[in-house]
C-alpha positions as CSV (number, residue, x, y, z in Angstrom):
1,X,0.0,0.0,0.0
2,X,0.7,3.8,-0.2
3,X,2.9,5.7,2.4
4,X,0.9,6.7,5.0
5,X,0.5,10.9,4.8
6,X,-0.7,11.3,8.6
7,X,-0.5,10.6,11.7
8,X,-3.3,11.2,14.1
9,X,-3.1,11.0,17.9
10,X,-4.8,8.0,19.4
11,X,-8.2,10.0,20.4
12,X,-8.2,10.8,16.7
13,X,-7.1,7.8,15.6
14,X,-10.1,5.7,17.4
15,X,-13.0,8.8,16.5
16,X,-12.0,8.2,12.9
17,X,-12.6,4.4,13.2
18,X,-15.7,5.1,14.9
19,X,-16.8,7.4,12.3
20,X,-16.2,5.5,9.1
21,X,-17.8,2.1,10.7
22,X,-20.9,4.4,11.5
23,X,-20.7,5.7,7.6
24,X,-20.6,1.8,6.9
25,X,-23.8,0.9,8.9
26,X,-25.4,4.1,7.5
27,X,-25.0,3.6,3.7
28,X,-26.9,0.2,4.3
29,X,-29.4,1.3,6.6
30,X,-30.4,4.5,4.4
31,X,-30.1,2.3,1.3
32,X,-32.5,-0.5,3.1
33,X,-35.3,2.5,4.4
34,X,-34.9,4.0,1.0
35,X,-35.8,1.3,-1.0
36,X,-38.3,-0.5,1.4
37,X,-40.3,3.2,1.1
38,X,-40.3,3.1,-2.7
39,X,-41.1,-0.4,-3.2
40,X,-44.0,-0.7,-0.4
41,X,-45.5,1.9,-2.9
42,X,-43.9,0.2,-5.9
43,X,-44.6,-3.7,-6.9
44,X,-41.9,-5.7,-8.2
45,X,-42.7,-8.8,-10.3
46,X,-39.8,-10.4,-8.6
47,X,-38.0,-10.4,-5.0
48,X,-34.6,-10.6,-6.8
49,X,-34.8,-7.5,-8.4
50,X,-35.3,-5.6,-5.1
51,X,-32.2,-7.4,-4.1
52,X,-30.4,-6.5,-6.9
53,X,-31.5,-2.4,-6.7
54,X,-30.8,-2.6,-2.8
55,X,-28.0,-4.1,-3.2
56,X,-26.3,-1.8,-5.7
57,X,-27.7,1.4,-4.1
58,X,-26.2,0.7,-0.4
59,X,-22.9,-0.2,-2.4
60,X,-22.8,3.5,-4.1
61,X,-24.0,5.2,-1.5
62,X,-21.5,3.4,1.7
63,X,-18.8,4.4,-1.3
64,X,-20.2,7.7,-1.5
65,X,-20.0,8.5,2.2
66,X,-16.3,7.0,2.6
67,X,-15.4,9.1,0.1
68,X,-16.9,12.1,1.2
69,X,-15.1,12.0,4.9
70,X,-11.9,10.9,3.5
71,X,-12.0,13.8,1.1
72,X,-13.9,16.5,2.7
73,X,-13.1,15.7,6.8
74,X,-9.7,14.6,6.5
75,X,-8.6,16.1,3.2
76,X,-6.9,13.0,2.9
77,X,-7.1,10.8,-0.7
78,X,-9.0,7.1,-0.8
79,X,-5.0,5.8,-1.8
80,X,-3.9,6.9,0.9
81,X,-5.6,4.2,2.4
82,X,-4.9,1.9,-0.1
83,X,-8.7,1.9,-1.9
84,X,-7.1,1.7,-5.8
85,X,-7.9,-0.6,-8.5
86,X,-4.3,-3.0,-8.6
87,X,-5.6,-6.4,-8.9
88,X,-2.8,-8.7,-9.8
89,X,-2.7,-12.0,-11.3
90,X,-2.1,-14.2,-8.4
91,X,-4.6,-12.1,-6.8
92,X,-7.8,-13.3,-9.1
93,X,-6.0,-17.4,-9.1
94,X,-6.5,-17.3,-5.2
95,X,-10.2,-15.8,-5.9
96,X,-10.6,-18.7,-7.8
97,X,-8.7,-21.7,-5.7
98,X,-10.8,-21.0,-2.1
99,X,-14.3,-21.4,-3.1
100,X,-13.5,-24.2,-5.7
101,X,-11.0,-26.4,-3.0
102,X,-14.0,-25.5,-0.2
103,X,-16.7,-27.0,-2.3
104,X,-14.7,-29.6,-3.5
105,X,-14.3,-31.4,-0.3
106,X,-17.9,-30.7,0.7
107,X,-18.8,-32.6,-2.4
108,X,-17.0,-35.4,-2.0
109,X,-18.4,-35.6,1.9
110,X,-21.9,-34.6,1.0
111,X,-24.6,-35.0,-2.0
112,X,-24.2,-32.4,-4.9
113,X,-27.6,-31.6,-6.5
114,X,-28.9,-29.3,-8.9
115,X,-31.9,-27.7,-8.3
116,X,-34.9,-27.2,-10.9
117,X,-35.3,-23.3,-12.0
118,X,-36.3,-21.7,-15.2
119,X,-33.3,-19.8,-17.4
120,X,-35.2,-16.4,-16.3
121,X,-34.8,-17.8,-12.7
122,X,-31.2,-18.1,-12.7
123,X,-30.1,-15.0,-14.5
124,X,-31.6,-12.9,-11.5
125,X,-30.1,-15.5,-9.1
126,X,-26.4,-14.6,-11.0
127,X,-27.1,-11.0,-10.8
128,X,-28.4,-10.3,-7.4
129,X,-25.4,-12.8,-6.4
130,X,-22.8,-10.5,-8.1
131,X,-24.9,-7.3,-6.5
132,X,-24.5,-9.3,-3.1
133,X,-21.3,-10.1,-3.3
134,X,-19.9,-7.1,-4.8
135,X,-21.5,-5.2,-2.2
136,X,-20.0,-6.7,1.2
137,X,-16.8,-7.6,-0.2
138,X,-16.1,-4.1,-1.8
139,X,-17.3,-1.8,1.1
140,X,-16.2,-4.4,3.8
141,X,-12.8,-4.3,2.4
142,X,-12.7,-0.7,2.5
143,X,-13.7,-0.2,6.1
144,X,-11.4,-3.1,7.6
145,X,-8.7,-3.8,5.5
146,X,-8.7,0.3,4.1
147,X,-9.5,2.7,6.8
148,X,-9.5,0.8,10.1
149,X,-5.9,-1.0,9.1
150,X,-4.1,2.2,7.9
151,X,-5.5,4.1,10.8
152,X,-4.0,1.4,13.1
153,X,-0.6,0.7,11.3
154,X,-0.4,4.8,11.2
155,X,-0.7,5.3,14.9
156,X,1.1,1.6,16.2
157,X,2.5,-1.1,13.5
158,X,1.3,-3.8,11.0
159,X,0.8,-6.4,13.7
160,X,-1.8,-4.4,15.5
161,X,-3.6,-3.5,12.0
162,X,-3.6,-6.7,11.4
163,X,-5.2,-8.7,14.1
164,X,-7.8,-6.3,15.7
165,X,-9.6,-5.8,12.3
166,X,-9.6,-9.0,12.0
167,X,-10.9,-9.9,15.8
168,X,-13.2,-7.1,15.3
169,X,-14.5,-8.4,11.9
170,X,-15.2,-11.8,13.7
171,X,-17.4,-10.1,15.9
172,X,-19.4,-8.1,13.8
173,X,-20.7,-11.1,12.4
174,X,-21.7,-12.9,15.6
175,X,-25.3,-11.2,14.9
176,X,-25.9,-13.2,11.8
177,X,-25.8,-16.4,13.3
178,X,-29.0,-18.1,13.2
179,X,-28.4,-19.9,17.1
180,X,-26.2,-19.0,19.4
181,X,-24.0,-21.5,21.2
182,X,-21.0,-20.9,22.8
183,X,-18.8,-23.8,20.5
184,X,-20.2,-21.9,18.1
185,X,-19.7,-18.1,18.7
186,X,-15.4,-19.6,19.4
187,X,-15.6,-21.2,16.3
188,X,-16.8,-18.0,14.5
189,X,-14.6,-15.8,16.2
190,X,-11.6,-18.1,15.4
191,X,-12.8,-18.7,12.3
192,X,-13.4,-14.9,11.6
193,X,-10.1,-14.1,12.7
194,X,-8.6,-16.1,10.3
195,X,-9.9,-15.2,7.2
196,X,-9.8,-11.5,8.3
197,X,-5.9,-12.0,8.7
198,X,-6.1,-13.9,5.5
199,X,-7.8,-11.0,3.4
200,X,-5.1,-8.4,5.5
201,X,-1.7,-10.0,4.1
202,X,-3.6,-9.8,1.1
203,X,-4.5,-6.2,0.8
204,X,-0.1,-5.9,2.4
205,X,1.0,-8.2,-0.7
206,X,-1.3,-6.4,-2.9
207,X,-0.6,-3.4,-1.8
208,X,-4.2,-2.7,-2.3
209,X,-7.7,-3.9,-0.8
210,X,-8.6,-4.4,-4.8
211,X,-7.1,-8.1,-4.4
212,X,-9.0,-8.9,-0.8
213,X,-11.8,-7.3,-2.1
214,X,-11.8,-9.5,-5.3
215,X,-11.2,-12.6,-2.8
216,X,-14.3,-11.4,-0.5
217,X,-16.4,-10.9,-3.3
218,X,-15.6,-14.1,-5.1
219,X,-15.9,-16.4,-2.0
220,X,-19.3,-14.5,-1.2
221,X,-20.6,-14.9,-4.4
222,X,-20.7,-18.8,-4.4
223,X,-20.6,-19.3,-0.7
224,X,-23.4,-17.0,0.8
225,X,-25.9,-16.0,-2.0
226,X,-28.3,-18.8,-3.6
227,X,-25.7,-19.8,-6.2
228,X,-24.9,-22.4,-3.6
229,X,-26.3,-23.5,-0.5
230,X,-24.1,-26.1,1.7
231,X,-26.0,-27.6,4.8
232,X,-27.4,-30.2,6.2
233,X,-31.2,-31.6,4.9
234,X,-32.9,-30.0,8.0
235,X,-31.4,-26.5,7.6
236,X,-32.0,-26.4,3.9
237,X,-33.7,-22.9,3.0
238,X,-34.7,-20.9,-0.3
239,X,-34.2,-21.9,-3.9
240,X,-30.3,-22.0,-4.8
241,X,-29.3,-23.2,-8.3
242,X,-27.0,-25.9,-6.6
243,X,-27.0,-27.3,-3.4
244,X,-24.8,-30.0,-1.4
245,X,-25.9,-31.9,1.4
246,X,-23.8,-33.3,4.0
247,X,-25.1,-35.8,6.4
248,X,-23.5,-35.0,9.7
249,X,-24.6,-32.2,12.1
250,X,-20.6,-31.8,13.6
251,X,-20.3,-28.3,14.9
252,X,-16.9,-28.4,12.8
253,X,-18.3,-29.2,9.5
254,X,-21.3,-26.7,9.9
255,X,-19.9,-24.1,11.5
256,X,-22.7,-24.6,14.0
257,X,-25.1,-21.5,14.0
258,X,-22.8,-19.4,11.7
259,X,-23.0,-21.9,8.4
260,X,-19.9,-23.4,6.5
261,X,-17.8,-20.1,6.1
262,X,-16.5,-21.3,9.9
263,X,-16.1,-25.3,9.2
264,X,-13.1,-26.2,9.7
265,X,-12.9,-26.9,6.2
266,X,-13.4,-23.4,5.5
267,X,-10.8,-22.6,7.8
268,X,-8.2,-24.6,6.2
269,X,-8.8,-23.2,3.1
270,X,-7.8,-20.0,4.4
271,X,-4.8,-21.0,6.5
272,X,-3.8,-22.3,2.4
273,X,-4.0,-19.0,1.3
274,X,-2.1,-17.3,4.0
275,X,0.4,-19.6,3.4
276,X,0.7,-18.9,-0.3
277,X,0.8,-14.8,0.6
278,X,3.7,-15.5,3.0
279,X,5.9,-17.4,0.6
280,X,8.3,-14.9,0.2
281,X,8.8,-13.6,-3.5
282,X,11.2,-14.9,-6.0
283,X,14.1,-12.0,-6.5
């Protein structure tokens, strides 16, 4: 990434955090209000569509607000935090390798089906997908592994701006769980530390977030929309074009309440991909 070009005291430091994670939940929550008020008045013939247009409004308008602050408040640049379009090569074969090696073993331990939908059906599946995915792992990407890392490696050192994003991204999720357990809020926080370390020495190798964000959004796309749905036959739900279902209930191959993103499968996959960013570059 860029050179940092400030240097805020700690009291600054954490109100900046604070105020570009409140930007975050804002551009969804007035993109969400927004939309619900237009379409209560306005019927769609489909539910994918308002998924699609909600989607790509809270995307523009959490972008918007980042780059608003960053400009206008801080008279800083989005580089400067390293928000710039630099995807390299290796960058789009890792987007590739941790979906495909994670559904690969959960097909080989589960049942692989393919679900009955019409062509029309599955184009606005794909695109409310891409909406989806785009959408959390762009303007996720910028808040932790843009604005809350630089801000941390600025006032302390890499270390710190790499593990409490990631801590902290582990627990932002804890909400989403559909049951609470406590096996299962550990393994989402370890599990939610990982991959947050794994997309943070991505955006340091990178030297971008355009490579974690490409990563994010790729392993979203097939892992949490209803491209593919991974679960067991009782906590099937929705209409996804494929679906794989695995016959054991083990905390550690569901990710309990969470869902597969914190198997231990999962997990492994991105412990591979950390160890690929680590290998240290041919001179």
């Amino acid at each position: 990434m860029n050179q940092t070009q400030y240097n805020f005291s700690t009291s600054k430091t954490l109100v900046n955090i604070l105020v570009y994670f409140l930007l975050f939940l804002a551009g969804d929550l007035f993109s969400s209000i927004s939309f619900d008020l237009l379409f209560s008045f306005v019927e769609l013939p489909s539910n994918a569509l308002y998924v699609i247009l909600r989607m790509l409004g809270a995307l523009l308008l959490t972008a918007f607000l980042f780059w608003l602050y960053t400009t206008k408040g801080l008279h800083l640049k989005m580089k400067d935090f390293g928000i710039t379009p630099n995807i390299k090569k290796w960058g789009v074969l890792i987007s590739v390798f941790l979906p495909v090696f994670v559904t690969a073993i959960f097909a080989m331990i589960g049942k692989f089906e393919v679900n009955s939908l019409s062509a029309g059906e599955i184009c606005l599946i794909i695109i409310a997908s891409i909406l989806i995915a785009l959408k959390s792992g762009i303007t996720e990407e910028m808040l932790f592994r843009g604005y809350i890392m630089k801000l941390l490696e600025s006032r302390w050192n890499k270390y710190i701006a790499i593990l409490i994003p990631s801590f902290l991204f582990s627990l932002v999720h804890i909400p989403s769980m559909e049951t609470f357990t406590v096996s299962g809020v550990l393994l989402l926080i370890i599990s939610g530390t990982v991959v947050g370390i794994m997309f943070s020495l991505v955006s340091y190798k990178g030297k971008s977030i355009s490579n974690s964000a490409l990563l994010h959004a790729a392993w979203n796309f097939i892992m949490i929309t209803d491209i593919l749905h991974i679960t067991t036959a009782q906590g099937t739900y929705g209409s996804p074009i494929f679906s794989i279902i695995i016959s054991s209930d083990n905390v550690f191959l569901t990710g309990a309440g969470f869902g597969i993103e914190a198997s231990i499968i999962a997990i492994i996959g991105y412990i591979l991909v950390c160890g690929f960013v680590l290998i240290p570059k041919k001179k």
